[in-house]
TORLOTOR-987605 format. One record per residue: residue in one letter; x, y, z of N, C-alpha, C in turn; residue number from 1. Coordinates in nm, 2 decimals. Atoms other than C-alpha are relative to their C-alpha. Layout:
N
{rec A {X Y Z} {X Y Z} {X Y Z} NUM}
...
//
This chain:
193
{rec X {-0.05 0.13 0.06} {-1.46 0.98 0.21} {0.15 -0.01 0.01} 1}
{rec X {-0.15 0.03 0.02} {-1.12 0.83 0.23} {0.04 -0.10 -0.14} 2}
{rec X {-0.02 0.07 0.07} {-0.96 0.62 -0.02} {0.17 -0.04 0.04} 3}
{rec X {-0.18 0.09 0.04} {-0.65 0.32 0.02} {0.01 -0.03 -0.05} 4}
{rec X {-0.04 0.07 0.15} {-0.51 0.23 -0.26} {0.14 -0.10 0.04} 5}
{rec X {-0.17 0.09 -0.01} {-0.26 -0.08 -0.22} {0.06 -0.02 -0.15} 6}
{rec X {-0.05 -0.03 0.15} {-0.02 -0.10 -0.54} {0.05 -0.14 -0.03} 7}
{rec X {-0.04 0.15 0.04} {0.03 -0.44 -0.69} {0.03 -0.02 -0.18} 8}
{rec X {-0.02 0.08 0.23} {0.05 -0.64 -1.09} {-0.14 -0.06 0.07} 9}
{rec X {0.10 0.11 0.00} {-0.31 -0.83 -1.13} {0.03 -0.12 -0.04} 10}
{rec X {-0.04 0.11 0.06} {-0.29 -1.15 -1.20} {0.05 -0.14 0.11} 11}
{rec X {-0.02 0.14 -0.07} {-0.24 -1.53 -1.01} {0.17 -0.04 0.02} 12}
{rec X {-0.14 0.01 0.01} {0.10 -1.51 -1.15} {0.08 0.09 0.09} 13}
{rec X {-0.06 -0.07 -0.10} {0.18 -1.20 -0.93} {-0.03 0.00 0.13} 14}
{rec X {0.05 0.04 -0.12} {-0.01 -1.30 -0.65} {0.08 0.04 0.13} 15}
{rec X {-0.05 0.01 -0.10} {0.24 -1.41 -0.38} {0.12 0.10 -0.02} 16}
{rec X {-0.17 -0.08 0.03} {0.55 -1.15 -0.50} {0.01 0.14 0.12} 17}
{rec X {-0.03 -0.12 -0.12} {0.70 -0.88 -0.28} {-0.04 0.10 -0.05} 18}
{rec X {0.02 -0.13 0.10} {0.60 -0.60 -0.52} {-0.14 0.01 -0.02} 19}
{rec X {0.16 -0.03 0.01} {0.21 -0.69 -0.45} {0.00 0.05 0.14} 20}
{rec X {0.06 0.00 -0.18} {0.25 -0.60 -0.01} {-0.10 0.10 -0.06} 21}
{rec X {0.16 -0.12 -0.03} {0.00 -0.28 -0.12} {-0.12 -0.06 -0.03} 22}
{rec X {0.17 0.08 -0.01} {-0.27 -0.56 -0.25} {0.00 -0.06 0.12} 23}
{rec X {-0.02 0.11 -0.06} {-0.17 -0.81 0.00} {-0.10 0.12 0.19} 24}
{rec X {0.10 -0.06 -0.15} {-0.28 -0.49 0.30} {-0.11 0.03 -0.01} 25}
{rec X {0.14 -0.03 0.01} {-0.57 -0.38 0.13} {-0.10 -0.14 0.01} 26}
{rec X {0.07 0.12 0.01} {-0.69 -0.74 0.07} {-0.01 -0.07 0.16} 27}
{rec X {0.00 0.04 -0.12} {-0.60 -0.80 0.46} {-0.14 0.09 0.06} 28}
{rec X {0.14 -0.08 0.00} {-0.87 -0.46 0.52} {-0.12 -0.05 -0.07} 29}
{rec X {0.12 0.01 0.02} {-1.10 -0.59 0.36} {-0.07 -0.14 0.03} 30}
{rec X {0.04 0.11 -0.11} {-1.12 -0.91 0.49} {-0.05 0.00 0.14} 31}
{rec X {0.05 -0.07 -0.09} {-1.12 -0.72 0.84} {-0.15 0.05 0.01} 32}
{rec X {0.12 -0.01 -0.02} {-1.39 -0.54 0.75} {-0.14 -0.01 -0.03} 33}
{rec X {0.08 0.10 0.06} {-1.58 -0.80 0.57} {-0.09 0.08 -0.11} 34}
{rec X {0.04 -0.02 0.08} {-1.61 -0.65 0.26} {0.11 -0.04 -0.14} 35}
{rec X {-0.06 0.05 0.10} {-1.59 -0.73 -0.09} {0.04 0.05 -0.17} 36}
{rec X {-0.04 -0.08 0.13} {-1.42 -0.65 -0.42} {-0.09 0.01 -0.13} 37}
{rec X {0.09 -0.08 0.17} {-1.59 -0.48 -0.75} {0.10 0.05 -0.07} 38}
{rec X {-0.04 -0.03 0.15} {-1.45 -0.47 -1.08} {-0.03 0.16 0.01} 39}
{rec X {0.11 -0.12 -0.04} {-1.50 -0.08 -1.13} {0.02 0.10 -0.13} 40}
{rec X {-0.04 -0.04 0.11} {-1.50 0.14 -1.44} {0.11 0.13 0.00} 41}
{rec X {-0.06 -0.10 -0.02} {-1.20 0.33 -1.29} {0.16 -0.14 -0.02} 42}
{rec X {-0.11 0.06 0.07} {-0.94 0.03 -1.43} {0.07 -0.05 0.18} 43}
{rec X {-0.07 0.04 -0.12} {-0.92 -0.08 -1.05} {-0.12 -0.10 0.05} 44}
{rec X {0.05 0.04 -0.07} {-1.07 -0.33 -0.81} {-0.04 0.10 0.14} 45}
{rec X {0.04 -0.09 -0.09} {-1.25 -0.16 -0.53} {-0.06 -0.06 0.10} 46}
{rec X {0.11 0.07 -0.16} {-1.44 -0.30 -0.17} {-0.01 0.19 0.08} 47}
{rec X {0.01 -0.12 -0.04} {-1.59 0.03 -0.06} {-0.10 -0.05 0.17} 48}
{rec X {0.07 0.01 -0.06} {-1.76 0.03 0.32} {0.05 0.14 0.13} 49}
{rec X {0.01 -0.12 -0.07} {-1.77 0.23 0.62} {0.12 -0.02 0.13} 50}
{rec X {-0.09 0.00 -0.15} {-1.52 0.30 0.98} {-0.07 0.14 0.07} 51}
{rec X {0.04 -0.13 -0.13} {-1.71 0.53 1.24} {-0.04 0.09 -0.11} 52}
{rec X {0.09 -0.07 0.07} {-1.93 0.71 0.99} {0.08 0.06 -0.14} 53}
{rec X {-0.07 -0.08 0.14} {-1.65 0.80 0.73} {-0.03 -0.16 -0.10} 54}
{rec X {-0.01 0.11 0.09} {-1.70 0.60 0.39} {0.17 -0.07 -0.01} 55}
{rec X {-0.15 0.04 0.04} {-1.38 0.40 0.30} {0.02 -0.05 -0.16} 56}
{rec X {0.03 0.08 0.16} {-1.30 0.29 -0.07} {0.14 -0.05 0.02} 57}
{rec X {-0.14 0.09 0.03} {-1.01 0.01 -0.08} {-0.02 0.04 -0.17} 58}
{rec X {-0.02 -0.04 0.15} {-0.85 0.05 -0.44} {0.13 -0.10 -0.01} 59}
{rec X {-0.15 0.09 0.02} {-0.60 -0.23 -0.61} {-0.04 0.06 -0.16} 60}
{rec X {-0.04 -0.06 0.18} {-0.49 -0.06 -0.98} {-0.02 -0.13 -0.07} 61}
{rec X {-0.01 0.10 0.08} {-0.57 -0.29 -1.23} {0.08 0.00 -0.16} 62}
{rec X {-0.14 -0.06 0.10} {-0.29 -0.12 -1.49} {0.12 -0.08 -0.01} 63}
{rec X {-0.16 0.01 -0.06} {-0.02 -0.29 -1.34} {0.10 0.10 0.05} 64}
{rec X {-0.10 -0.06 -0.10} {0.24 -0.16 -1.12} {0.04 0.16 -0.05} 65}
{rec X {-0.07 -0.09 0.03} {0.40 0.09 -1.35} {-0.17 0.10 -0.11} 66}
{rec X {0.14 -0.11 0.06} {0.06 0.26 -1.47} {-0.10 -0.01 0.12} 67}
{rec X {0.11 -0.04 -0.17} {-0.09 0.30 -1.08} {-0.09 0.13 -0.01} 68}
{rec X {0.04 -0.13 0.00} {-0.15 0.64 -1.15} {-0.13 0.05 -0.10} 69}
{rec X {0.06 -0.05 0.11} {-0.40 0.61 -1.44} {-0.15 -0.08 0.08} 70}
{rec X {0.16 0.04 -0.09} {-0.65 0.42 -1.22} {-0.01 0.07 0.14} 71}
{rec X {0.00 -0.08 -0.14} {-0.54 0.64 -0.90} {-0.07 0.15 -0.06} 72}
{rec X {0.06 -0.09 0.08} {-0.63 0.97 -1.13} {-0.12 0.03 -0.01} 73}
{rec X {0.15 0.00 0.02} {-0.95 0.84 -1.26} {-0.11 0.03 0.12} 74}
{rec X {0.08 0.00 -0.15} {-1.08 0.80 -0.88} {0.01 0.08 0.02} 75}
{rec X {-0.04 -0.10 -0.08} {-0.94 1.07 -0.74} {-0.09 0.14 -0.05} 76}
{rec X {0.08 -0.12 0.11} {-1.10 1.32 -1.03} {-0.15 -0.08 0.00} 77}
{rec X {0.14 -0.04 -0.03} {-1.43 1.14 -1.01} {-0.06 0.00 0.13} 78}
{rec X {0.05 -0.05 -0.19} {-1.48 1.17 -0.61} {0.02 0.18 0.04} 79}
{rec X {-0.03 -0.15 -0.08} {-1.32 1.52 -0.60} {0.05 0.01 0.13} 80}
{rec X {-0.02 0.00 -0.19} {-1.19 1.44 -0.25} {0.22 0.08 -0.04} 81}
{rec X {-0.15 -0.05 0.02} {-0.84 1.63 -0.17} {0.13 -0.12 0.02} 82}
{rec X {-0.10 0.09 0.05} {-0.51 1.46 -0.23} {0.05 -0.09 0.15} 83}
{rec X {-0.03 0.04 -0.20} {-0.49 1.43 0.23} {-0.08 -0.13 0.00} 84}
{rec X {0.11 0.12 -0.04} {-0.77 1.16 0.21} {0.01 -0.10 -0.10} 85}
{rec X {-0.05 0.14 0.03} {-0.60 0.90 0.00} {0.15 -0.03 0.07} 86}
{rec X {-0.10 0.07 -0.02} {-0.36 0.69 0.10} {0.06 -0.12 -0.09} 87}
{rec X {-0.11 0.08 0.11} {-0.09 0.48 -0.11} {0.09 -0.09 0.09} 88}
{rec X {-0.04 0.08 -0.07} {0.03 0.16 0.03} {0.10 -0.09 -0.10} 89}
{rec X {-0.09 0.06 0.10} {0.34 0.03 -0.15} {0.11 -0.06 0.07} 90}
{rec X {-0.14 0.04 -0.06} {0.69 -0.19 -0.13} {0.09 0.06 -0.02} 91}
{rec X {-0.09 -0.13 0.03} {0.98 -0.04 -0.05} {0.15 -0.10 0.02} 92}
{rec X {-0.15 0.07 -0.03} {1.33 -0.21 -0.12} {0.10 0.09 0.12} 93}
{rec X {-0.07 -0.07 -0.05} {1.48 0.02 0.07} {0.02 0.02 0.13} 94}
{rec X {0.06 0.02 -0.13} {1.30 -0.07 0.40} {0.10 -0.09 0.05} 95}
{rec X {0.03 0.10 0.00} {1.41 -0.37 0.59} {-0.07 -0.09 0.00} 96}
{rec X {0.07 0.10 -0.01} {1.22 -0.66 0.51} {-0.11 -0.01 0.15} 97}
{rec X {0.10 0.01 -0.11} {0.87 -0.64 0.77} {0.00 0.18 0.07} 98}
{rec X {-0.02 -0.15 -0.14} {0.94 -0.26 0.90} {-0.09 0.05 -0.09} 99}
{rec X {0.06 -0.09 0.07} {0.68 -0.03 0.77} {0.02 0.15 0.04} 100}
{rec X {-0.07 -0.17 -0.04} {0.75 0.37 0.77} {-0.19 0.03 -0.10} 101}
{rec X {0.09 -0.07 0.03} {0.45 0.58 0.75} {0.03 0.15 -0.07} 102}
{rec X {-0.04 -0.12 0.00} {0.48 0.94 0.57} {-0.12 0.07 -0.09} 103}
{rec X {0.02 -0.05 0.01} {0.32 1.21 0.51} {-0.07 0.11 -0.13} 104}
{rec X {0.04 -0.06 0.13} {0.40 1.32 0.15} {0.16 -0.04 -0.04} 105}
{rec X {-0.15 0.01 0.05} {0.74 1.25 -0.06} {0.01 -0.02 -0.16} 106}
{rec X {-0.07 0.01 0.16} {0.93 1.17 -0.37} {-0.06 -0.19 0.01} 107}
{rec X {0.01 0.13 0.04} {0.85 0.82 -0.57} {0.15 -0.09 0.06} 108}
{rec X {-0.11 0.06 -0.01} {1.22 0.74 -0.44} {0.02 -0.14 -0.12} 109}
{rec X {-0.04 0.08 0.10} {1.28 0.52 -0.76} {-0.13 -0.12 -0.02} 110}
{rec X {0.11 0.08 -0.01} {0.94 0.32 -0.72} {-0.09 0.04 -0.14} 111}
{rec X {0.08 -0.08 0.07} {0.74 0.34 -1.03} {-0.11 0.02 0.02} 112}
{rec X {0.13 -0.01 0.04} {0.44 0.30 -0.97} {-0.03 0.13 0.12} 113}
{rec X {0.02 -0.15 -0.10} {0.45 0.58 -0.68} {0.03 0.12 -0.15} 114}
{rec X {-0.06 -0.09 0.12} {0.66 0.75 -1.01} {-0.19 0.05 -0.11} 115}
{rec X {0.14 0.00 0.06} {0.30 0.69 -1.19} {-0.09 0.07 0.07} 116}
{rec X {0.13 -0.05 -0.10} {0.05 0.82 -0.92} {0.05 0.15 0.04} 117}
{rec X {-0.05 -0.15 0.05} {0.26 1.16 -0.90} {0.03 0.10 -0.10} 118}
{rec X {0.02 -0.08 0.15} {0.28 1.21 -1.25} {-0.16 0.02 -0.04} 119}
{rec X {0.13 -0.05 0.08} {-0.12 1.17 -1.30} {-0.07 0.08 0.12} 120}
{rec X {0.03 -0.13 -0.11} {-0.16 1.38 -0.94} {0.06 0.11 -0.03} 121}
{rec X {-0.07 -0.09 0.00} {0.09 1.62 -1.03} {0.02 0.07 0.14} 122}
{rec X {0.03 -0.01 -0.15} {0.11 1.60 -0.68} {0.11 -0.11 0.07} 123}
{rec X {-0.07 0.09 -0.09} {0.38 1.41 -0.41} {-0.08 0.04 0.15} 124}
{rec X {0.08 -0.04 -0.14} {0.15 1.55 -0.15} {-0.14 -0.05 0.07} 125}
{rec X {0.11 0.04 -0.06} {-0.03 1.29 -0.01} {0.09 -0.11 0.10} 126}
{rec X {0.01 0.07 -0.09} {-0.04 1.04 0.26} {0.06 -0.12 -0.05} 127}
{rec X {0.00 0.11 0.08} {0.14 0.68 0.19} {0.08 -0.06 0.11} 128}
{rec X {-0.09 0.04 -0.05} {0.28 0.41 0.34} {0.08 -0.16 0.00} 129}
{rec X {-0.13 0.10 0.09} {0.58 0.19 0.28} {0.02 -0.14 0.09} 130}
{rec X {-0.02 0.11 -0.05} {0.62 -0.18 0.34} {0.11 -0.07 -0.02} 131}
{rec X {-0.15 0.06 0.02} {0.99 -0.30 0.38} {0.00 -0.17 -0.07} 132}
{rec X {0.00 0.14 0.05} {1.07 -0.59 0.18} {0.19 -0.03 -0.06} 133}
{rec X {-0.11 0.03 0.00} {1.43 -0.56 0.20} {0.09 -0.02 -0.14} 134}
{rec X {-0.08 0.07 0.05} {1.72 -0.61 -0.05} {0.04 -0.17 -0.04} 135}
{rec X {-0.09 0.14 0.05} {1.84 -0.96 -0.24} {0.13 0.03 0.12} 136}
{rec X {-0.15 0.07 -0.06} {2.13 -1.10 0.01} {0.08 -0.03 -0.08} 137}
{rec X {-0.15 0.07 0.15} {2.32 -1.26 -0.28} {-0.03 0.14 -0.09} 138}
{rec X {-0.05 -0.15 0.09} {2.43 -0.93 -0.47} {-0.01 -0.04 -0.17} 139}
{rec X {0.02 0.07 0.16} {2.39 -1.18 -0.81} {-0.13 -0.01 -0.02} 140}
{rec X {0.13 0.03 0.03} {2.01 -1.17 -0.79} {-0.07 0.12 -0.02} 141}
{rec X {0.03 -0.15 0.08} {1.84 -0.89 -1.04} {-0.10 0.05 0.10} 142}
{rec X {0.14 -0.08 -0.11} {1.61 -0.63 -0.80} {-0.12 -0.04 -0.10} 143}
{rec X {0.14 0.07 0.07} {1.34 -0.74 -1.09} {-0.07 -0.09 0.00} 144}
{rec X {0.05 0.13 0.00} {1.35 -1.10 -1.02} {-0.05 0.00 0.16} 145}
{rec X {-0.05 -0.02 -0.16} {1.39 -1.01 -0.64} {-0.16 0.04 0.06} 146}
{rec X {0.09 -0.05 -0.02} {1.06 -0.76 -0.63} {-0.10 -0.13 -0.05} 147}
{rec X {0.08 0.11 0.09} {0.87 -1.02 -0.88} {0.01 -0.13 0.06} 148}
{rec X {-0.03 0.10 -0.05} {0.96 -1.27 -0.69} {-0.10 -0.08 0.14} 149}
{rec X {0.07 -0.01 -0.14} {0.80 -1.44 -0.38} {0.05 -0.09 0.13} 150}
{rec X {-0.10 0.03 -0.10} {0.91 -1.48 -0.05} {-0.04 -0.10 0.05} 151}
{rec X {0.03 0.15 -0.04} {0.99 -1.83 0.12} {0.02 -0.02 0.16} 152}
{rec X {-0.04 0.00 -0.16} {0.99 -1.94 0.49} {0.03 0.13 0.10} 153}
{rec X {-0.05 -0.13 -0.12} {1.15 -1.70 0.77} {-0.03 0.13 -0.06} 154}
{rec X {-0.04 -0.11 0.06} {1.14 -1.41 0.49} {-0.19 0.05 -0.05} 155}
{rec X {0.13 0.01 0.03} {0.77 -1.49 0.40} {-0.06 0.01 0.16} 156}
{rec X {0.05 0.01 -0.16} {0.66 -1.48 0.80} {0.01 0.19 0.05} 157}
{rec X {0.01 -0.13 -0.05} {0.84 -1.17 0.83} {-0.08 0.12 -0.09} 158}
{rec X {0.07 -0.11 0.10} {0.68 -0.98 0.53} {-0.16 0.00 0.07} 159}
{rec X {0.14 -0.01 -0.05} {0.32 -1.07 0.62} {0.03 0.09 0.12} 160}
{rec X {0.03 -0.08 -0.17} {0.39 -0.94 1.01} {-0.01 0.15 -0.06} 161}
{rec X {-0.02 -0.10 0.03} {0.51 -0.63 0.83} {-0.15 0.09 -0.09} 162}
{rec X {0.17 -0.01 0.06} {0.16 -0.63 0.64} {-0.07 0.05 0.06} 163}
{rec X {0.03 -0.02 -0.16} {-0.01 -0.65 0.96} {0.05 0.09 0.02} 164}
{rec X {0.00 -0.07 -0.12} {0.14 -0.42 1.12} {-0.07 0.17 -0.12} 165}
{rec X {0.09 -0.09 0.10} {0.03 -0.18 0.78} {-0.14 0.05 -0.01} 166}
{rec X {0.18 -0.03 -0.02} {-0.31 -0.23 0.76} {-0.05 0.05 0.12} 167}
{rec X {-0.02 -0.06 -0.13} {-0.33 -0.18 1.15} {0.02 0.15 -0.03} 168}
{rec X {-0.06 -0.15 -0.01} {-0.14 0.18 1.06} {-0.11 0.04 -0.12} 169}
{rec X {0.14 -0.08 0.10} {-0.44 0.26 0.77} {-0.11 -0.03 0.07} 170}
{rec X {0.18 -0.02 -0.07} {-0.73 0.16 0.98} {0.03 0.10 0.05} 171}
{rec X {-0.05 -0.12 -0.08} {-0.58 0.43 1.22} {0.00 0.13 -0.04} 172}
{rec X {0.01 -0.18 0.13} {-0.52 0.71 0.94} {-0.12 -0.07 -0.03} 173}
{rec X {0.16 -0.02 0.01} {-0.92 0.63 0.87} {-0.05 0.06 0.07} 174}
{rec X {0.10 0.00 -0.12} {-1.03 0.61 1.18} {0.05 0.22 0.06} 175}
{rec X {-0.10 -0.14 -0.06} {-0.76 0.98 1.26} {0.02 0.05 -0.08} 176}
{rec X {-0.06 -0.03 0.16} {-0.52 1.13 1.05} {0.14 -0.05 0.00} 177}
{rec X {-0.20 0.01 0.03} {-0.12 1.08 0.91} {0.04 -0.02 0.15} 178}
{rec X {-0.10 -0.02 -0.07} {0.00 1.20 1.21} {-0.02 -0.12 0.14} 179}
{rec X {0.08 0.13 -0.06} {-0.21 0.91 1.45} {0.11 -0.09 -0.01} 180}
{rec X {-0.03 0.15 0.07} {-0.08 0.63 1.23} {0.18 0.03 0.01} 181}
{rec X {-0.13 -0.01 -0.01} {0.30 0.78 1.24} {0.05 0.02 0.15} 182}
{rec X {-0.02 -0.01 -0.15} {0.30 0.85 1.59} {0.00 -0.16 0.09} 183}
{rec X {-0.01 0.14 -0.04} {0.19 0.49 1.65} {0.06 -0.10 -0.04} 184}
{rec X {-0.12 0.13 0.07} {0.48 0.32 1.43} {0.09 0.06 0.12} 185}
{rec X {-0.15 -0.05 -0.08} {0.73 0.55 1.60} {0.00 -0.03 0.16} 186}
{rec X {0.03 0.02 -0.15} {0.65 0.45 1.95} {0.09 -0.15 0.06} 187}
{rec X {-0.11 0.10 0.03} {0.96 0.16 2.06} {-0.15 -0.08 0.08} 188}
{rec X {0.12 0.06 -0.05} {0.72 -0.14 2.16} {0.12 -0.06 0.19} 189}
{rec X {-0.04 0.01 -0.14} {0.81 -0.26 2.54} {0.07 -0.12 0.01} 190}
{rec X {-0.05 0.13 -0.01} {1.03 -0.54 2.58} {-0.10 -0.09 0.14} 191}
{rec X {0.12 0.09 -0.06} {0.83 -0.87 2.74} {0.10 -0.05 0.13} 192}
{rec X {-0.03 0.04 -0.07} {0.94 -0.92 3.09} {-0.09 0.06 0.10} 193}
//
């Protein structure tokens, strides 16, 4: 069994914001592979099905953002599967806006809810991967309102591609492993002529 966990806030209100891309790829996965979400008594939404005979379990925390780790925990401890066979799909200010970086294992780098899912793993040693959503332009606009926020026109086009090109890089680590899905970002794509 594998498990993706995208990291988001629940709620209508946080819906469209930059700080949901980890619901926004799992909810793209599971629309791909036409399955559907369950309430689940692990404080998460779930759509569990199958890729080439391995089970898959989509996972969106229903804690909110900064308590990821208490519904990532619960799963993790009642499957018993090792810490290699999840994956953690989150935003990353740090990116730019649409680039996604795949890795292997790391630090929360200032993210809480990564900060959350390594505190109830006691563990930075897994699989995850990061969806650029870029910095505020105007230096006057708080990273809180910025993340919480949701993106408009040219900035909203590029986030989704960046989505896309995510979920794509987690069917891959299912279907393979880490090293598949990083091999296939890092690859320069071919100019069109």
């Amino acid at each position: 069994m594998k498990i993706i966990a995208g990291l988001g806030n629940p709620g209508s209100r946080y819906e469209a914001t930059r700080h949901n891309a980890g619901f926004h790829v799992v909810d793209t996965l599971a629309r791909e592979l036409g399955l559907s979400w369950k309430n689940s008594q692990f404080q998460a939404s779930v759509a569990q099905g199958n890729i080439e005979n391995e089970t898959i379990l989509l996972v969106k925390p229903l804690t909110f953002m900064n308590d990821s780790g208490v519904a990532i925990g619960k799963i993790i401890r009642y499957y018993k599967i090792p810490l290699q066979q999840i994956l953690i799909i989150f935003d990353d200010l740090d990116l730019p806006a649409g680039k996604v970086r795949v890795r292997e294992k790391g630090s929360a780098a200032g993210h809480h809810g990564m900060e959350s899912i390594i505190a109830h793993l006691s563990s930075q040693e897994f699989p995850r991967i990061k969806v650029g959503i870029g910095r505020p332009a105007n230096g006057k606009v708080e990273i809180i309102d910025f993340v919480l926020g949701a993106p408009k026109g040219d900035d909203s086009i590029i986030l989704q591609e960046g989505e896309s090109i995510a979920a794509q890089a987690a069917l891959l680590w299912a279907r393979t492993d880490i090293a598949a899905a990083m091999n296939a970002l890092s690859v320069p794509r071919k100019p069109d002529h």
